[in-house]
N, C-alpha and C positions, 0 to 999 in steps of 0.2 A: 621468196628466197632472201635470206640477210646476206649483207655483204661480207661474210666469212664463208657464207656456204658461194658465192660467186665465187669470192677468190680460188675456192680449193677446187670447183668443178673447171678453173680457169690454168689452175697448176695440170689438171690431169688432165686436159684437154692439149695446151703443151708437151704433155709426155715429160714435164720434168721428173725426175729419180725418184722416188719411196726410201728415205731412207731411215723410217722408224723411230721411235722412243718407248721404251719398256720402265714401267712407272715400278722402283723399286725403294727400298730403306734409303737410298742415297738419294733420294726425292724431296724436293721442298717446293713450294706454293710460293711464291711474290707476287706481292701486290702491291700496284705502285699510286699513291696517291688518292687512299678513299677519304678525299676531303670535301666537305661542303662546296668549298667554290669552284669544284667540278662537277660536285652530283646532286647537287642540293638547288632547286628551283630561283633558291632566291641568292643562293652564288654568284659571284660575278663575272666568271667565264661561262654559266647557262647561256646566255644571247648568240654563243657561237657553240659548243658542245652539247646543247639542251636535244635539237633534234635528231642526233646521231646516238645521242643517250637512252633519247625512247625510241628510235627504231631498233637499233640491239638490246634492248633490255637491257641494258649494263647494269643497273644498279642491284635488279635481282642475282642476274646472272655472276657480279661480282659476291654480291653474298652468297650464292650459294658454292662458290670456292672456298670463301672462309668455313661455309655447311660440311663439304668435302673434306676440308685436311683436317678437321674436328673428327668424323666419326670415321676417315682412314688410318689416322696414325699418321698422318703428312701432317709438316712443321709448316708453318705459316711463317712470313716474313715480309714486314711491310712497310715500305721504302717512303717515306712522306716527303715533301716539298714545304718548307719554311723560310721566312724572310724575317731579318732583323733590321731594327733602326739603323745599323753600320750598311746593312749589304742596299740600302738605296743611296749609297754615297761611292756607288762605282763608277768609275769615270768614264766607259763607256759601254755599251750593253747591243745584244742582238735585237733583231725586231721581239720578237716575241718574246724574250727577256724585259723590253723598253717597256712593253703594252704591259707585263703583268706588275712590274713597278708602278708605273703608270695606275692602274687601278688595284692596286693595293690587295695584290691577291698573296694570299698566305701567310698573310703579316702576322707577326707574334711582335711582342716586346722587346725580349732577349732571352737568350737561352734558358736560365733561369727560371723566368718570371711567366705566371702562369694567367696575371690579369687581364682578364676580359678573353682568356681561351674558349670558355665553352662555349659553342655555340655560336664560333667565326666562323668565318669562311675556313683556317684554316685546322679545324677540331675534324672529327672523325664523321664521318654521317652517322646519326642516332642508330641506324638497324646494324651500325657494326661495330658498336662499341661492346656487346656482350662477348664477342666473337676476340674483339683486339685487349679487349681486359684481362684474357685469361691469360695471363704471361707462361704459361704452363708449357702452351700449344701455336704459342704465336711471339715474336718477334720483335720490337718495331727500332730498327736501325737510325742510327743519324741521321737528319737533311739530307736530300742531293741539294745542287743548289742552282745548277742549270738543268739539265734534262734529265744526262744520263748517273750512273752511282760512282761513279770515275773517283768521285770528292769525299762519297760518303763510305760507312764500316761494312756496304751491303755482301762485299764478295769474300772479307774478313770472318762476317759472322757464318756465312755459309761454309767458306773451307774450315771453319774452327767444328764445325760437326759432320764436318765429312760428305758436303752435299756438292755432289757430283751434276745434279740434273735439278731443272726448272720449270716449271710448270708458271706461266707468265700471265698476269692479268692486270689490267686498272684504267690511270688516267694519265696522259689522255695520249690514243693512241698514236698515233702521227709523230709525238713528239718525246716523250721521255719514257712510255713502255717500246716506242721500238730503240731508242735510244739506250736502254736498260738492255733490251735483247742482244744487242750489238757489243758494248762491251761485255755481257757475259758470254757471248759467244769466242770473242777474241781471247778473253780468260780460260778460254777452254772447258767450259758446261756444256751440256748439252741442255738446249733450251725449246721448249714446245710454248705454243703460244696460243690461249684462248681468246680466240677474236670474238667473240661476240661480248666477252666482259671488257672490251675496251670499248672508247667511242671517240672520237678526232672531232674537232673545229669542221662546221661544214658553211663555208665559206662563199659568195657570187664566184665563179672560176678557181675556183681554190675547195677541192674537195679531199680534205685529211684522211678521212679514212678510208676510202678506197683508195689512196695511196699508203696508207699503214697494211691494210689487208693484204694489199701483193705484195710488200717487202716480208711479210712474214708465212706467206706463201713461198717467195723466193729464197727466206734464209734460214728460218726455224726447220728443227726438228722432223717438225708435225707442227701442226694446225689443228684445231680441235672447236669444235663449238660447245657451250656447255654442257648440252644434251651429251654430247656423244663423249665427253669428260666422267660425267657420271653415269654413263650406260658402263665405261669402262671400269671404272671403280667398284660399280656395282658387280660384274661378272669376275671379279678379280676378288669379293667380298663370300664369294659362292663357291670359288674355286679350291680358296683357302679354309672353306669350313669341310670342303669333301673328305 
């Protein structure tokens, strides 16, 4: 059992509410941060996300969202994490703000300048750049620049087409997909959240994602693993051909 399917047999075992999400035209896919230095082996947040990464399958499980909003007709939208030469001269920083400065996670040049992007930590993982290329079908918003999209165009480019609901996925969970949940929730979306395409820092006494898994048990939507995302799509693909 992964820890999305604990969480949720954990919500229903408390008898919290059912209170639905119906995936319709006002529906968009977010994905937060499919960047090497969270998914990529030789990344430099691997050492702490690596193994929560392959216990959920995240890496497939997040492709196969971008697979999902491809052959549904859902809009993809995907929120990245970047750092510039200026944003390490902040004058003071949280923990986990300090650490990713600290080892130079995300780093770009500047906005701009595109030298030595392919193939950083903070470029796209190689199986989803076919998926994030098609600008057609897919999105990819401003920087956030600490967790959540508070900073960035994420909740501009959504209300500018009309997207009411969120289908939530990426990296890394604990920290800027539940933080991403939270203010679209406050924003007023309705937000569902595929726990198994995320994966948290799994820590000595410090375990992220079973602490991201019950917050998204106690505040999303729905909860959804990715099986049970594309069982739905699928019967909803069958429906519409009746």
């Amino acid at each position: 059992m992964n820890s999305t399917t604990h969480a949720k047999q954990g919500k229903k075992s408390a008898q919290l509410p059912i209170t639905g999400f119906e995936i319709d035209r006002h529906t968009a896919i977010v994905i937060v941060n499919p960047q090497n230095d969270f998914l990529s082996p030789d990344g430099v947040a691997w050492g702490a996300v690596g193994q929560s990464v392959m216990e959920n399958n995240t890496i497939n499980n997040i492709e196969t969202l971008f697979r999902l909003g491809s052959e549904n007709g859902i809009h993809v939208f995907v929120s990245p994490h970047y750092y510039y030469k200026h944003d390490h001269g902040w004058q003071f920083e949280g923990t986990l703000e300090k650490l990713m400065h600290n080892i130079n996670m995300f780093d770009r040049e500047d906005q701009l300048n595109l030298d030595g992007f392919e193939g950083s930590g903070a470029d796209w993982l190689n199986q989803y750049k076919p998926y994030i290329m098609n600008t057609d079908k897919v999105t990819i918003c401003s920087p956030h620049k600490v967790f959540g999209p508070e900073n960035n165009d994420l909740v501009l480019q959504l209300r500018k087409q009309k997207i009411d609901k969120v289908i939530l996925g990426g990296m890394s969970g604990n920290l800027c997909v539940e933080s991403h949940m939270r203010e679209l929730l406050e924003c007023g979306f309705e937000v569902a959240v595929v726990g198994d395409a995320t994966a948290s820092a799994k820590l000595p006494h410090l375990d992220g994602d079973q602490a991201a898994q019950t917050n998204y048990a106690m505040m999303a939507s729905e909860v959804y693993t990715t099986n049970e995302l594309e069982e739905i799509l699928e019967a909803r693909q069958i429906l519409a051909e009746e």
